[in-house]
C-alpha positions in Angstrom: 108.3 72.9 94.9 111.5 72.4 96.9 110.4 69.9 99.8 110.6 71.3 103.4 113.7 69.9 105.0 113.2 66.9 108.0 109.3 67.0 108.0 108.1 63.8 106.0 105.3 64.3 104.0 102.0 62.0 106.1 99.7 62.2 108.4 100.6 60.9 111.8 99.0 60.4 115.3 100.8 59.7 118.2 98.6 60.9 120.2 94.9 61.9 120.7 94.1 65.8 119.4 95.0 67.5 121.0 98.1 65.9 122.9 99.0 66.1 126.5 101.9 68.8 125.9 99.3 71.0 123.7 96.7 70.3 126.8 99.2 71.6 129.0 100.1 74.3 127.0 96.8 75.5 126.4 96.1 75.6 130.2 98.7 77.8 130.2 97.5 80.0 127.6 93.4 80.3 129.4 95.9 81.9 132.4 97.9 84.3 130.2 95.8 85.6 127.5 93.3 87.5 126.9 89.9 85.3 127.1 88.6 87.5 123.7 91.8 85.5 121.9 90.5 82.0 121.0 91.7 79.3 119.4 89.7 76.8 116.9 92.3 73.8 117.1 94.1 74.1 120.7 96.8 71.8 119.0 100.0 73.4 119.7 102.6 73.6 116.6 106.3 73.4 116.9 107.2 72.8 113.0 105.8 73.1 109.4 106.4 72.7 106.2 104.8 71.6 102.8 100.5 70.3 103.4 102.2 69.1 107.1 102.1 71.1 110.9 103.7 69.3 113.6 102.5 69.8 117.2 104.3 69.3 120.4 103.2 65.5 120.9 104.7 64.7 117.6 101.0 64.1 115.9 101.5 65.7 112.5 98.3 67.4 110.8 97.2 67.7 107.6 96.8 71.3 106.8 93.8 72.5 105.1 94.1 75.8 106.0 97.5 77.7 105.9 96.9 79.8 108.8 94.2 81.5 107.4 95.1 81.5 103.6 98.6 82.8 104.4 101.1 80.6 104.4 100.1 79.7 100.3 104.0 78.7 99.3 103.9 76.4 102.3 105.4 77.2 106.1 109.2 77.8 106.1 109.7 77.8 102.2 113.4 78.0 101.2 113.4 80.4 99.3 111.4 83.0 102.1 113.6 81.1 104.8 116.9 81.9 103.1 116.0 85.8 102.4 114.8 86.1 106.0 117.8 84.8 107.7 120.2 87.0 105.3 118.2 89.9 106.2 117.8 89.6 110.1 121.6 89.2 110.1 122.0 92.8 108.2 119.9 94.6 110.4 116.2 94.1 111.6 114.6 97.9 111.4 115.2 101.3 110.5 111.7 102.4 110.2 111.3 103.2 106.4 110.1 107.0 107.1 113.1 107.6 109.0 116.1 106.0 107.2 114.8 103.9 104.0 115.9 100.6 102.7 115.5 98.9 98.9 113.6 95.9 100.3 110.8 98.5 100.3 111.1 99.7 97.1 111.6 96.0 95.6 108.3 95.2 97.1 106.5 97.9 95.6 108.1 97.1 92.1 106.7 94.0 92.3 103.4 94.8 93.4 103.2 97.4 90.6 103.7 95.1 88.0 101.7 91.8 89.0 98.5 93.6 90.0 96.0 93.8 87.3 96.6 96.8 84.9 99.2 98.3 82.8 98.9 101.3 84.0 101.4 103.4 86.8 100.6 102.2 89.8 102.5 103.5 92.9 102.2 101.0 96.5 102.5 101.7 100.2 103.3 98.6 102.6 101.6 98.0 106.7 101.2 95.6 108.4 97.9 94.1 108.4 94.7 93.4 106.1 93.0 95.8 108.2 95.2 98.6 108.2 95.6 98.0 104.2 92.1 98.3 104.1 91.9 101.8 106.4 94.9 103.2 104.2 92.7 102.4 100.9 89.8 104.3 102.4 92.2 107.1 103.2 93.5 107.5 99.8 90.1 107.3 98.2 88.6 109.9 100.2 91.9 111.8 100.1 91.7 111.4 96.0 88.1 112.0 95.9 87.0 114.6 98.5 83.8 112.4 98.9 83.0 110.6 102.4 81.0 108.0 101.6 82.1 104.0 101.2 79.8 101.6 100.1 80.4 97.7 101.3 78.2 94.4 100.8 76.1 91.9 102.8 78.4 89.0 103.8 81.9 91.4 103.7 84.9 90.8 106.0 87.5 93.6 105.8 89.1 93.6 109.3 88.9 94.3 113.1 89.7 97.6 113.6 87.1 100.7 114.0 86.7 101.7 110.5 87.0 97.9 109.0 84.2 96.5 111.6 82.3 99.4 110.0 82.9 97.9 106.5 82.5 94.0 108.1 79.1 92.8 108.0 79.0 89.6 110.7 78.1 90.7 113.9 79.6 87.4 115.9 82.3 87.4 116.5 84.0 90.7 114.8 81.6 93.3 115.9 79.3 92.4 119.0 79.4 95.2 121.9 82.4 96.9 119.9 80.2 99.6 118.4 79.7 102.4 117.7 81.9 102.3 114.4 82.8 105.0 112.1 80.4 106.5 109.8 79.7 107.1 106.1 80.0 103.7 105.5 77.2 101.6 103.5 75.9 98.2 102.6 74.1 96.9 99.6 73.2 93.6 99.1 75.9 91.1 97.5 75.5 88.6 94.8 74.7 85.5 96.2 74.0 82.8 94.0 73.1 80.0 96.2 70.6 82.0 98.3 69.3 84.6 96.1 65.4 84.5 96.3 64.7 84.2 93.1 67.3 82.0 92.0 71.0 81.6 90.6 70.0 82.9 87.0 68.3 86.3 88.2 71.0 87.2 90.7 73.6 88.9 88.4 71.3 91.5 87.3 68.7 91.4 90.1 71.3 92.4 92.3 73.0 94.5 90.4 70.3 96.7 90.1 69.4 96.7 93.8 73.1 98.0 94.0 72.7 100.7 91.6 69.4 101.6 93.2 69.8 101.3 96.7 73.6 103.4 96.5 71.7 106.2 94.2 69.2 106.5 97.0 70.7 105.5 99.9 73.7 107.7 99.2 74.3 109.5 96.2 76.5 109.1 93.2 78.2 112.2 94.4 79.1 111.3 97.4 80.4 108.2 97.1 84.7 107.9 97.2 84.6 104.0 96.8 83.2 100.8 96.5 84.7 97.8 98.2 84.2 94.7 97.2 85.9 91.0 97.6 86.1 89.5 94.4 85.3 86.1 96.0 84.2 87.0 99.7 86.1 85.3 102.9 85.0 85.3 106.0 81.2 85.4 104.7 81.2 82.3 103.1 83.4 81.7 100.1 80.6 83.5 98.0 81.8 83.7 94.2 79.5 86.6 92.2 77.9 85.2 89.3 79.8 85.8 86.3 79.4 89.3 84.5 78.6 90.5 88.3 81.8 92.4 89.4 82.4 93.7 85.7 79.5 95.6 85.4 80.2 96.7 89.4 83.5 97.7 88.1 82.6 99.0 84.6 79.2 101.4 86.9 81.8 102.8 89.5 83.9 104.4 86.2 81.1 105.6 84.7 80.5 107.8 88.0 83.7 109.0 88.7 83.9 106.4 92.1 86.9 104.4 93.0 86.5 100.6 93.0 88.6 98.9 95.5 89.2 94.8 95.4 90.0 93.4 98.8 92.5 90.8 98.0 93.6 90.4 101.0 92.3 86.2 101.0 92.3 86.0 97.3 95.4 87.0 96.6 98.9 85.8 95.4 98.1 82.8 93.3 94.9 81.7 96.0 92.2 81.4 93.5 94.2 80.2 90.3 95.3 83.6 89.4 97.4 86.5 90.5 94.8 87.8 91.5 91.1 87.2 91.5 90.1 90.2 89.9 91.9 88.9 86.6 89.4 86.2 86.4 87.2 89.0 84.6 89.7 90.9 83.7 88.8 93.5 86.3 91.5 96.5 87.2 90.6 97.8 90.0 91.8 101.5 90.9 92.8 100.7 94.4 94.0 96.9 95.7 94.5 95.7 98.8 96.6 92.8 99.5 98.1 90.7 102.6 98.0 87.5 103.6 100.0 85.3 101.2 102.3 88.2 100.4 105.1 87.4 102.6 104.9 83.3 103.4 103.7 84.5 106.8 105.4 87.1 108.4 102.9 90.7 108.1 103.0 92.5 105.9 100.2 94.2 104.1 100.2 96.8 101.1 97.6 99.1 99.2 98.7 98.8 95.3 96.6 101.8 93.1 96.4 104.2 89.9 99.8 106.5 90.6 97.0 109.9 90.3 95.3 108.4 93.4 97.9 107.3 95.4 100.2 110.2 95.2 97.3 112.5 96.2 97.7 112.1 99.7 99.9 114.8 101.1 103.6 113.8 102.6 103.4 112.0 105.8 99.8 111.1 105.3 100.3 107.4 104.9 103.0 104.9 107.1 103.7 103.5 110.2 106.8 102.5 112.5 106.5 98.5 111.6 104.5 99.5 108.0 106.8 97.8 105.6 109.4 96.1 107.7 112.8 95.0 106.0 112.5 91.0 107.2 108.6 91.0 106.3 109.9 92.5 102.9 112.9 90.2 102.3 110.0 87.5 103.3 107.2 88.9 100.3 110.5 88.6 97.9 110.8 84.8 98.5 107.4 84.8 98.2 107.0 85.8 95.6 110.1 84.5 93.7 108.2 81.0 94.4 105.3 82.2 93.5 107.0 82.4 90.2 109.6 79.7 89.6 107.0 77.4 91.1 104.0 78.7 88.7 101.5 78.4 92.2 98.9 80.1 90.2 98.3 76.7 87.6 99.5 75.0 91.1 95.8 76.6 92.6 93.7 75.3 89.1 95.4 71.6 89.5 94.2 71.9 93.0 91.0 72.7 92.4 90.4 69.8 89.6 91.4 67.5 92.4 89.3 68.8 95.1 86.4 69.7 93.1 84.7 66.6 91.7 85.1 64.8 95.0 83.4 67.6 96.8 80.6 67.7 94.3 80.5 63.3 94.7 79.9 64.3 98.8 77.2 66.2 98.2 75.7 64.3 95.5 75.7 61.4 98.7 74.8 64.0 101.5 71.6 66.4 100.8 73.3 68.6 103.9 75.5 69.5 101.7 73.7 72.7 99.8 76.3 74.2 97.6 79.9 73.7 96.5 81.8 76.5 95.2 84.8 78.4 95.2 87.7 78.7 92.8 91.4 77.5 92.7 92.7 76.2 96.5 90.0 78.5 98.0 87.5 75.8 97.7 84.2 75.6 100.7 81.0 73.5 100.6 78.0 75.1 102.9 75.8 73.0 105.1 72.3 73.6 105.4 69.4 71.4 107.5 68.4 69.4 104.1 67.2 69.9 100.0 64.1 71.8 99.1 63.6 75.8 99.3 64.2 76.8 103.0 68.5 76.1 102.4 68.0 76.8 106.6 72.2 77.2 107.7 73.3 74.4 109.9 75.8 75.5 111.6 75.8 72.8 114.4 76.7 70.1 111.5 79.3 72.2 110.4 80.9 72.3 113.6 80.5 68.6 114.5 82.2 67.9 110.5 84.8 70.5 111.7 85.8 69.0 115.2 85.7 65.2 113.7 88.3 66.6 110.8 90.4 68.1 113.9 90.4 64.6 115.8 91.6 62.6 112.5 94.2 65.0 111.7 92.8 67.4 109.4 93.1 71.4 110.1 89.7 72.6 108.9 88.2 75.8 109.2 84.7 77.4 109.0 83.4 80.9 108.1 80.4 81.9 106.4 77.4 84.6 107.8 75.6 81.8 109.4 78.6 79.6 110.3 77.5 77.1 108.4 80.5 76.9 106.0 83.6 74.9 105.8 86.2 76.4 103.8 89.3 74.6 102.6 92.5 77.0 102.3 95.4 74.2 101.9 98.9 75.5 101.0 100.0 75.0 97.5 103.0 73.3 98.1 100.7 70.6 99.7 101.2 66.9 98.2 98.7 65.6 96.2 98.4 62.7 98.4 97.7 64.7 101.2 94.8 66.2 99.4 93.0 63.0 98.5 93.8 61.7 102.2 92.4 64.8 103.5 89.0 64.3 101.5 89.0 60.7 102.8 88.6 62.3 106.1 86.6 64.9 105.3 84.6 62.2 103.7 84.5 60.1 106.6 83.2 62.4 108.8 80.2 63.1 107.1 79.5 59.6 107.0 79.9 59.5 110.9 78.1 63.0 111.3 75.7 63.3 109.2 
């Protein structure tokens, strides 16, 4: 990839982390803002670019995280730079309901032919994950005339009403926020590592309890979707065995129900593909994307079979902001690096970098209970020590996390339990920075521990 101009390429501390300037800045925020807004790294940024994030003290960070898996072709690419600037400087919004624009439609070109499927897909842009998510549920029960929509154990799908419905983690996304929309239900997920009779049995074990518990739980015929992450987020990094989401996928067509991948994390060249879905060769009916579409700026889109999306009436789908022109011009450099740049074999080079030394960790550290992941969407969970308990430790996790912090290193957790570290670095990072990220990460194991 093209380098990001002025910002040199190491790890650098001037200061301790977090500086005096993001200190006093984030003194300034606890009067400000909301209390309910917090912040895992108070480290204040003023520039980024490439695997680096410079704060105000001039420390510069190693970025395992891209603000949440979204800035994948690196902060301030070029190429979604240079489309942004020519298209605040034509004009900024128009509100595509009211008078419409071709950044739009070039969007929704695109996202009709890289999702997975040949066949004619139509799209509709927002602005969120969440509100990608709501619209998908809207179509489907639109398309369907069925109210039920079945989730899984360990799902994240957003913050608002409907998607803390679908969410399944209490703390911090649903706690005293209820009580959430209905017809939605859970069935248990595919999870290798802590299924109770072990990694072999859990792609049909838990298949079946799906199939079972969603015949008697809801009924066949009243179920408009299934949504499903094809490697889950926020619970945990949780990849389903293999086979697992095929036959999910291959049961919901058999019944006449929509199948709807939440690609929202996954997405745009994350996990070594396209999309993860293609890593079975999955085509879902309804996809939901955000995140990496658009190098950062929001923007969020709900990509499915033409019969399904056009079966909502006029007006039925949109927003002021859904779709804006710079968050469009921004998805178009996006996506351009996406492809000049071939980030998706960028993702798999990753990953056989990053994997063998996180397997070497936890061959050293028995806290270390599984490694998994696929592509630059890579996590390790922590658990108390070997044998058949696997008890979450989420106090390790967060001592591991806050010792990456104070060498440099933006980590991040998630997982059910919090007892998960997930590594999300952009794909335009260095490969240098990678192995002197793992040092660190290393390193504070060995001081943790």
């Amino acid at each position: 990839m093209r380098p990001t101009p002025g910002i040199e390429q190491r790890r650098m501390l001037r200061t301790a982390i977090p500086g005096p300037r993001s200190a006093e800045l984030h003194a300034r925020k606890s009067a400000a803002v909301s209390a309910g807004v917090s912040t895992g790294l108070p480290v204040y940024v003023e520039r980024a670019g490439g695997g680096i994030l410079v704060d105000v003290d001039g420390n510069q960070l190693i970025d395992f995280g891209s603000g949440i898996a979204v800035t994948t072709v690196g902060n301030a690419a070029p190429r979604v730079v240079e489309r942004v600037q020519e298209q605040v400087a034509d004009f900024t919004h128009t509100c595509f309901m009211v008078t419409p624009y071709a950044e739009y439609v070039e969007v929704a070109e695109a996202l009709n032919e890289l999702t997975p499927g040949d066949h004619e897909k139509r799209s509709a842009l927002f602005n969120s994950g969440a509100e990608a998510v709501e619209n998908a549920v809207k179509i489907a029960r639109s398309y369907s005339g069925r109210p039920a929509i079945v989730a899984f154990d360990h799902a994240y799908h957003g913050r608002t009403n409907l998607t803390m419905a679908l969410t399944a983690k209490n703390m911090p996304y649903k706690h005293r926020f209820g009580p959430f929309a209905n017809e939605v239900y859970r069935v248990p997920m595919a999870y290798p590592y802590r299924w109770p009779t072990g990694p072999d049995h859990c792609a049909d074990e838990a298949f079946e309890l799906f199939v079972s518990q969603l015949h008697a739980q809801v009924g066949e015929e009243n179920t408009a979707a299934v949504i499903i992450e094809p490697i889950q987020g926020e619970g945990g990094f949780i990849v389903p065995p293999p086979g697992y989401l095929k036959r999910v996928a291959s049961w919901c067509r058999e019944n006449d129900i929509l199948l709807i991948a939440d690609e929202i994390q996954t997405g745009f060249c994350r996990t070594g593909d396209w999309f993860a879905s293609e890593h079975e060769r999955i085509v879902p009916d309804l996809i939901t994307t955000a995140k990496g579409i658009a190098g950062g700026l929001p923007l969020a889109a709900v990509t499915g079979r033409a019969e399904v999306m056009d079966a909502v009436h006029g007006g039925g789908l949109g927003g002021t902001y859904g779709g804006n022109p710079v968050a469009c011009a921004a998805a178009l450099g996006a996506i351009e690096t996406m492809k000049s740049d071939d980030l998706a074999r960028r993702a798999r080079d990753i990953e056989a970098m990053v994997v063998p030394r996180l397997r070497r960790l936890a061959d050293k550290h028995s806290e270390i209970g599984d490694v998994r992941g696929r592509g630059a969407m890579l996590a390790i969970e922590l658990v108390t020590g070997p044998g058949p308990a696997k008890t979450p430790d989420p106090a390790l996790t967060a001592k591991i996390n806050a010792a990456c912090h104070t060498a440099g290193l933006v980590t991040l957790t998630a997982g059910t339990y919090g007892n998960v570290l997930r590594f999300l670095p952009p794909l335009s990072i260095p490969d240098d920075l990678l192995v002197e990220g793992l040092d660190i990460l290393e390193q504070a194991f060995t001081e943790s521990a």
